[in-house]
C-alpha positions in Angstrom: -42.8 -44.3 13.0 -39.7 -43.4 11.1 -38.7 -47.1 11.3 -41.3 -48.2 9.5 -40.7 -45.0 6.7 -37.5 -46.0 6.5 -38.0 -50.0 6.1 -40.9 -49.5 3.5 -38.7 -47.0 1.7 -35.8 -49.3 1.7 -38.0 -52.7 0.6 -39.5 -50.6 -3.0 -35.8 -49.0 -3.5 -33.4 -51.4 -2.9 -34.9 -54.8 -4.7 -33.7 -56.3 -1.4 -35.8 -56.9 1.7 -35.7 -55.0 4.8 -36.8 -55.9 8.2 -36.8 -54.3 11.7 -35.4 -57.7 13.2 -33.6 -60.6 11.8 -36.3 -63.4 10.1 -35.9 -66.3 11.4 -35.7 -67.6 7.3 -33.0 -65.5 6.2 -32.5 -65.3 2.8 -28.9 -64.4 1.9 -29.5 -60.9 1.7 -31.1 -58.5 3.4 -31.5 -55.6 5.3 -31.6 -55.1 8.7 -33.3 -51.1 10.0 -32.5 -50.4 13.5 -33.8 -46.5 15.1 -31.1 -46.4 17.5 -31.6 -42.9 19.1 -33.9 -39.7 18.3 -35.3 -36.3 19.9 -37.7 -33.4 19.0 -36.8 -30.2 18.5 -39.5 -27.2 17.4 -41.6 -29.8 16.5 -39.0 -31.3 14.0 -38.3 -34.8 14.9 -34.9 -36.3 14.8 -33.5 -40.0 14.5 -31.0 -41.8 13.9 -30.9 -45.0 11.9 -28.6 -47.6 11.4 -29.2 -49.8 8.0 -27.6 -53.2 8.2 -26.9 -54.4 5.0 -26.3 -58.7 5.0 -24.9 -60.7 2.4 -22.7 -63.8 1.4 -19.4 -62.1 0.9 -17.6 -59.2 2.8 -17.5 -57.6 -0.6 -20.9 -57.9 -1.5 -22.1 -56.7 2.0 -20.2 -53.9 1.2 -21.5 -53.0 -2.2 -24.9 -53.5 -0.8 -24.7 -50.4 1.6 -22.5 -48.6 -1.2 -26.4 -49.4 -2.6 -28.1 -48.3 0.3 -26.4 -44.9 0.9 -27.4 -43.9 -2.6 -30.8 -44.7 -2.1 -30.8 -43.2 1.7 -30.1 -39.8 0.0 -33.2 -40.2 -2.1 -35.5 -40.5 1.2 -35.6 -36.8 1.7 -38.4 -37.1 -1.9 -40.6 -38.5 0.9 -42.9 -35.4 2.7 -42.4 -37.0 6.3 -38.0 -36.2 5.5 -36.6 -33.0 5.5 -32.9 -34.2 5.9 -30.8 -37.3 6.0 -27.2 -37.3 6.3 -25.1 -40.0 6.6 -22.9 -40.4 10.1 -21.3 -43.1 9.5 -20.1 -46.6 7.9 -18.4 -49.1 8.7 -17.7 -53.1 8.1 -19.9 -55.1 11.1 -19.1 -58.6 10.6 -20.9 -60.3 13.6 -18.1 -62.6 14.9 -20.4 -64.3 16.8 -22.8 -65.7 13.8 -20.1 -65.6 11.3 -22.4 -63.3 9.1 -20.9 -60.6 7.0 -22.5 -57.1 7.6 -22.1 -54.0 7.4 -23.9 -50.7 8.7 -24.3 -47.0 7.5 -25.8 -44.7 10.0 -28.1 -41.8 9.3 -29.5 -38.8 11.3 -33.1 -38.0 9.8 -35.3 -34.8 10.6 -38.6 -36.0 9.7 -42.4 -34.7 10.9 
């Protein structure tokens, strides 16, 4: 599962840790991986991801998935990645818990 690529991937890169779901201990911050669509092609799958970076601060949030797309555009030294590119990102405060957040989006061919 490319989920699981990508949150394995993220954990040894990043120093932070990534999970597919909130934990229910949250430690300040962390990293949310999310597949949100995908297809196959020619036998080449496709996803894409969405990599919620957490944190105490809008700012640090932010420099966290400034962190994360550097690392995302490593992924491809992985032999399951042909391609990442990143489609978007954006600030995604959750109003509702009050958490600061926010969330690059990546298409991924992968095998």
């Amino acid at each position: 599962m490319i989920e699981k690529l990508v949150c394995n991937f993220l954990n040894e890169e990043m120093g932070l840790a990534a999970f597919w779901e909130k934990p229910e201990d949250q430690p300040e911050e962390f990293l949310i991986v999310e597949k949100t669509g995908g297809k196959k092609t020619d036998h080449i799958k496709e996803a894409t991801i969405a990599v919620q970076s957490y944190a105490g601060s809008m700012y640090r949030a932010a420099e966290i998935n400034e962190k994360v797309k550097a690392v995302m555009d490593r992924i491809t030294e992985l032999d399951e990645v042909a391609r990442v590119e990143l489609n978007s990102d954006y600030n995604y405060t959750d109003t509702t818990t009050k958490q600061y957040r926010y969330q690059a989006v990546f298409d991924i061919k992968h095998y």
